[in-house]
ROLOKOL-403783 format. One record per atom (N, C-alpha, C): x, y, z. Coordinates in steps of 0.1 Angstrom, whole numbers, padded with zeros to 4 digits, always signed. Each point is the difference from the previous one (the first is absolute). Last residue first. Example, Ala and Ser with C-alpha at 12.3 -4.5 7.8 and 13.67 -1.06 7.14 Angstrom:
+0128-0022+0071/+0009+0011+0000/-0008+0011+0008/+0003-0057-0001/-0009+0012+0000/+0009+0012+0000/
REM end
This chain:
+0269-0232-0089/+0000+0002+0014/+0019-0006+0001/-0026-0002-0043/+0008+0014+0003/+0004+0000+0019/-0018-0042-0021/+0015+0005-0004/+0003+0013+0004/-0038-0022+0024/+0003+0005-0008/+0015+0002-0002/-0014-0037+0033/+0000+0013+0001/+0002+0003-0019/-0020-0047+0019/+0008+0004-0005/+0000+0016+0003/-0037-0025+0016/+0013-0008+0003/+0012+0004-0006/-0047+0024+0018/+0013+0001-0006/+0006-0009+0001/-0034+0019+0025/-0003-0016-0002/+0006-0006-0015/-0004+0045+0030/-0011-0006-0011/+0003-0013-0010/+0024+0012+0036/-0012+0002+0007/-0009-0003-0009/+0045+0002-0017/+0001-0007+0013/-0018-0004+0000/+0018+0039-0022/-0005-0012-0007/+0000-0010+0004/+0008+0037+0030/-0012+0001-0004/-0006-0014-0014/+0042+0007+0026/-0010-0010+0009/-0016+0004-0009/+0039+0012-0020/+0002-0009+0003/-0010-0010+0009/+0003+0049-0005/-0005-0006-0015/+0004-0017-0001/-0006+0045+0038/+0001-0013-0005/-0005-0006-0008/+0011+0054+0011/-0012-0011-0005/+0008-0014-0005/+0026+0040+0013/-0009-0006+0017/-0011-0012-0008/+0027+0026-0028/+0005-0006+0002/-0002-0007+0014/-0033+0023-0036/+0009+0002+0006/+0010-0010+0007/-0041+0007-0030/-0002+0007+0014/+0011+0000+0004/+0010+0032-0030/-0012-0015+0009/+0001-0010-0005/+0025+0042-0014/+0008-0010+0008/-0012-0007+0008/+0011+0031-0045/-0013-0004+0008/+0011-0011+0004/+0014+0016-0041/+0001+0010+0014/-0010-0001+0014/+0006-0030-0041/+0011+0004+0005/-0002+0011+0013/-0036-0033-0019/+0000+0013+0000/+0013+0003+0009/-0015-0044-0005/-0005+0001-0016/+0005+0013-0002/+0010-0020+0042/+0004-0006-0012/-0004+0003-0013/-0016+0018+0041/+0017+0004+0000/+0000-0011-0013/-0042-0009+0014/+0006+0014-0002/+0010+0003-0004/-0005-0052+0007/-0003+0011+0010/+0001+0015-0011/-0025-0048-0014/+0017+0007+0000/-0004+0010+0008/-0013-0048-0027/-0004+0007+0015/+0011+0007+0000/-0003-0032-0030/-0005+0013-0007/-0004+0006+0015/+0016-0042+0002/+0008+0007-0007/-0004+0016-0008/-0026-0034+0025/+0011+0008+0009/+0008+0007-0008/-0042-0011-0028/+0009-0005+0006/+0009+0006+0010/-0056+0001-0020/+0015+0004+0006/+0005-0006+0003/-0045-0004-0018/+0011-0008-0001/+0014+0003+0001/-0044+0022+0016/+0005+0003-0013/+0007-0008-0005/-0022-0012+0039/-0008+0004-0012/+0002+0007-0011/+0030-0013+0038/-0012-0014-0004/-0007+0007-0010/+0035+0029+0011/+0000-0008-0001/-0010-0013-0007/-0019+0038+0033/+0005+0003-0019/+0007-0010-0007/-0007-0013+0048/-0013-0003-0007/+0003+0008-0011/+0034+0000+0026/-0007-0012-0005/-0007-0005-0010/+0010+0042+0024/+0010-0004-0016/-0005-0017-0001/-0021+0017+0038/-0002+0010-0013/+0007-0006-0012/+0010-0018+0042/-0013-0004-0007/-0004+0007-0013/+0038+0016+0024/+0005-0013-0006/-0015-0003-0008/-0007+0040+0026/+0013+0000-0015/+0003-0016-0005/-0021+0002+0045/-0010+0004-0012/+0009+0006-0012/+0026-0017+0039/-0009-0013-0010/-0011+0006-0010/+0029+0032+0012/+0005-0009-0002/-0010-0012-0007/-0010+0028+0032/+0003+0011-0015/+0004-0013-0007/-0007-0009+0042/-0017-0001-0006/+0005+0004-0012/+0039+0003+0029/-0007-0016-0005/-0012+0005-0011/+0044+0027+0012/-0017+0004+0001/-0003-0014-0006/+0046+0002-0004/-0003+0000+0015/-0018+0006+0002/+0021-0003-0045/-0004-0013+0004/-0002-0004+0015/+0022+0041-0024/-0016-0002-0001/-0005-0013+0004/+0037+0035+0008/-0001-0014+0001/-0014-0001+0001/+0024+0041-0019/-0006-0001+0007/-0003-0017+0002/+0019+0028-0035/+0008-0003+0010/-0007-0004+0007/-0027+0033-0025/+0009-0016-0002/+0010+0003+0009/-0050+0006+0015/+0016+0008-0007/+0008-0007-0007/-0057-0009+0016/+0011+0003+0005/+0013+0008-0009/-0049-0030-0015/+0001+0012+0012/+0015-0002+0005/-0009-0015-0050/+0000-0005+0019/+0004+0013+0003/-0019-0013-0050/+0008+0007+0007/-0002-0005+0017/-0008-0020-0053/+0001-0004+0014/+0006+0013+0008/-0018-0012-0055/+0009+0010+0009/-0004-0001+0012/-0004-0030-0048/-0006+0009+0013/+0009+0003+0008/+0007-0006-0057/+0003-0003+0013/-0013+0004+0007/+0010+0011-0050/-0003-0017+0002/+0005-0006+0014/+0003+0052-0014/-0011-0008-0011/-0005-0018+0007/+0032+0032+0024/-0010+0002+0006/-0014-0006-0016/+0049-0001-0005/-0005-0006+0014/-0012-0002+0003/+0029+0019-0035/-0017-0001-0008/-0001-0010+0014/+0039+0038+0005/-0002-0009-0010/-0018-0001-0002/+0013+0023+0044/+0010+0002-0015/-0003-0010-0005/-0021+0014+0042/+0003+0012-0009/+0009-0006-0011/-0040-0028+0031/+0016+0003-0005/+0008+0013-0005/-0045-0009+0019/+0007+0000+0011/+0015-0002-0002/-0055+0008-0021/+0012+0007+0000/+0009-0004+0010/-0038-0033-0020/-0001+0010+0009/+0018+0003-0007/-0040-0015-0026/+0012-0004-0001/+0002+0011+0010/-0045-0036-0003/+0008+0010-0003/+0018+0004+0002/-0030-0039+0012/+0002-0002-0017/+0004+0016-0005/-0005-0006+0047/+0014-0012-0005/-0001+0003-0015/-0020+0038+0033/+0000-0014-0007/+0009-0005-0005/+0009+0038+0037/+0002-0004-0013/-0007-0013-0006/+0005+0010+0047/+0000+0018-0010/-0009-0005-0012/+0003-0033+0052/-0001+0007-0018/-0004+0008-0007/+0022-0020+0052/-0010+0008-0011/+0005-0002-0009/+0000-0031+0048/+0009+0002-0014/-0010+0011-0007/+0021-0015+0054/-0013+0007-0009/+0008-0001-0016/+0025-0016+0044/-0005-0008-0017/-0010+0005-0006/+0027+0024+0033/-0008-0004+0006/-0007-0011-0008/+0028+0033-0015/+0011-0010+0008/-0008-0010+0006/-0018+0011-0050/+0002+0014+0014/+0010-0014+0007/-0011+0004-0055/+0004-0008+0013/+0004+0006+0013/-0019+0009-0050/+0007+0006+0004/-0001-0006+0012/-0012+0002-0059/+0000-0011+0017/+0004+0010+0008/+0004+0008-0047/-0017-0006+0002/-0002-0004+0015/+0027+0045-0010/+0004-0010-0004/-0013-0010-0001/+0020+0053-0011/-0006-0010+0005/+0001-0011+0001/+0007+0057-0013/+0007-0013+0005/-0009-0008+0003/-0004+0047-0010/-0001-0008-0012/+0008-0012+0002/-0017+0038+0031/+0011-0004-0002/+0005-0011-0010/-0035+0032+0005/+0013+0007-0007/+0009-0011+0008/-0045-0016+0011/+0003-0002-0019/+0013+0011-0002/-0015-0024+0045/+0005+0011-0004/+0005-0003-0014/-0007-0038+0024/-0015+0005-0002/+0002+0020-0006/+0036-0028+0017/-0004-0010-0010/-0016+0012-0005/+0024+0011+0040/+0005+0003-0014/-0004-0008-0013/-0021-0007+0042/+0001+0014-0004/+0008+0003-0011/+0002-0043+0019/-0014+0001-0006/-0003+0018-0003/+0041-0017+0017/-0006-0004-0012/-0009+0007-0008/+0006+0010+0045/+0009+0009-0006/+0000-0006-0019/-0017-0031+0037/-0008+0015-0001/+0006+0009-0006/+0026-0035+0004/-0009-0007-0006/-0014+0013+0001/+0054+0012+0006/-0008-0005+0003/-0015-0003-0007/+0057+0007-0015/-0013+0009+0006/-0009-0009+0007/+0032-0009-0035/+0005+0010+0007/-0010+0015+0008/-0008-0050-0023/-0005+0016-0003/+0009+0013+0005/+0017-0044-0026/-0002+0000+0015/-0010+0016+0002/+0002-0047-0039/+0004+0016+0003/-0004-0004+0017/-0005-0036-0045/+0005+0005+0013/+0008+0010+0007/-0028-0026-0049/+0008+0010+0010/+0000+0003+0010/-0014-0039-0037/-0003+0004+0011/+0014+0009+0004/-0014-0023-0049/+0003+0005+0010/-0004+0013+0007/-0021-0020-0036/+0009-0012+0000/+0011+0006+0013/-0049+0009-0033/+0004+0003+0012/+0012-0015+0006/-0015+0015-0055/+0000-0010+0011/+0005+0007+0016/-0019+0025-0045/+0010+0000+0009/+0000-0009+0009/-0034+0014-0029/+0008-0010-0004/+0016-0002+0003/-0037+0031+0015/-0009-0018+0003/+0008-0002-0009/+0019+0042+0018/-0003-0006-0011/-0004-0012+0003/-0010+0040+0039/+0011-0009-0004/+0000-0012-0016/-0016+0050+0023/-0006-0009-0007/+0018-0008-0002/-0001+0035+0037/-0008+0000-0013/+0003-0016-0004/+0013+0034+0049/-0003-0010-0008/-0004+0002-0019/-0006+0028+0049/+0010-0001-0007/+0006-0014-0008/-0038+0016+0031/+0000+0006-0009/+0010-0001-0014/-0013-0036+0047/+0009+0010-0007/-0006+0003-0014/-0017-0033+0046/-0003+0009-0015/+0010+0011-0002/-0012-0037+0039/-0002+0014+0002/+0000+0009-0012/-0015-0048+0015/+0002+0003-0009/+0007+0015+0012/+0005-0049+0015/-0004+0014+0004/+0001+0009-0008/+0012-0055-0001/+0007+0010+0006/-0012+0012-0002/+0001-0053-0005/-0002+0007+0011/+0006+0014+0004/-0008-0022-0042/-0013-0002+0012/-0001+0009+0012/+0023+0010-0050/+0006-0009+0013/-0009+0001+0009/-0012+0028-0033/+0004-0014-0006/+0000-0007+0006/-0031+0038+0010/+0013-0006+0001/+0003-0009-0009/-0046+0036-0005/+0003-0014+0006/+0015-0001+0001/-0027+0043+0006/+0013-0004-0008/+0001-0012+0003/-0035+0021+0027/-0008-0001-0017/+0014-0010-0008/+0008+0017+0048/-0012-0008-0001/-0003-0004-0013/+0037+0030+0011/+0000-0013+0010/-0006-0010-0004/-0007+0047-0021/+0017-0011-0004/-0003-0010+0006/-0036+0029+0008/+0003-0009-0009/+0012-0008-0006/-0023+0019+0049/+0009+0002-0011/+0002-0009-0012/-0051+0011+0032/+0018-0010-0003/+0009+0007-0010/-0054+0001+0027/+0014+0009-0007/+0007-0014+0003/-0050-0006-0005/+0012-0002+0007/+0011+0006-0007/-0055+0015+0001/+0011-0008-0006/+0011+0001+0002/-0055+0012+0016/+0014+0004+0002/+0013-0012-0010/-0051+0023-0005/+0005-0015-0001/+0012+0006+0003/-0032+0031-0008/-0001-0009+0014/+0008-0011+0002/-0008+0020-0043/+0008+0006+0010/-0001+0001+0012/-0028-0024-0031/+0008-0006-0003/+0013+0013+0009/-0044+0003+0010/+0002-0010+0002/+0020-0006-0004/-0026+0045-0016/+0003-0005+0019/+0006-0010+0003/-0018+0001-0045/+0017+0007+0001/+0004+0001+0018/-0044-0019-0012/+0015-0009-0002/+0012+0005+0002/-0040+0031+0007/+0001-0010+0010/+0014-0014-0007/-0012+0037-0026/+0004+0001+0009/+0006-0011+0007/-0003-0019-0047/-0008+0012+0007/+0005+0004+0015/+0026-0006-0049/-0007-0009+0012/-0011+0008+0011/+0015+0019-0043/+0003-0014-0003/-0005-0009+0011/
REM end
């Protein structure tokens, strides 16, 4: 098909390694860091996206990105917020990540996990913080979320205690520029 001398030519050509999750997976959110989860599927294009979930990973932001990317763990979320404001993404937005276990949560939400425990006072890591507030912002602005569809974990899933009773919910609708708190708050 080609002759020697091109085929020389064209394997002489060195070409740039890269990981593909990082590089090829565009983001939603500008500024966060694809890393890609296995564990996901198709979310209904007639399911309005109308809430935002807030979990605690009970764990850390490298420890995420391992479990998120391990398909026997069939968990996930679209976000995940280190203490440092690094932000990743598992999960496309228009897909439906795994991070509820009960009901149809995970049909018409995104799922926020934070590096840390619950219990854990999340609002003493500044960068986590203002990069979690910017984040919900920006889903909000583009899905037309209300604070009132903002919920922690523990409220949709009786036996799940995130993020927990260290996570300020007062200064967090505070920060995002809340003038009323949610009824459920």
């Amino acid at each position: 098909m080609y002759s020697d001398e091109t085929m020389q030519v064209f394997e002489s050509i060195e070409l740039p390694k890269f990981e593909w999750k990082e590089t090829i997976m565009p983001v939603d959110y500008l500024e966060a860091i694809w890393k890609g989860s296995p564990n996901y599927d198709l979310r209904s294009p007639l399911i309005a996206i109308d809430t935002i979930v807030i979990h605690s990973a009970e764990g850390t932001l490298p420890g995420m990105d391992t479990w998120f990317a391990n398909l026997n763990s069939q968990v996930s979320v679209h976000y995940g917020v280190g203490w440092n404001g690094e932000v990743h993404q598992y999960v496309k937005e228009a897909n439906r990540a795994w991070h509820v276990g009960v009901g149809d949560w995970n049909d018409h939400s995104i799922g926020i996990e934070l590096e840390g425990w619950a219990g854990g006072v999340f609002d003493s890591y500044h960068a986590q913080w203002t990069a979690l507030v910017e984040l919900t912002k920006y889903l909000m602005q583009k899905y037309n979320i209300s604070a009132e569809h903002i919920k922690g974990h523990s409220q949709l899933d009786s036996v799940k205690s995130d993020p927990g009773p260290g996570f300020a919910w007062d200064k967090f609708f505070s920060d995002l520029g809340e003038q009323t708190w949610p009824e459920w708050y």
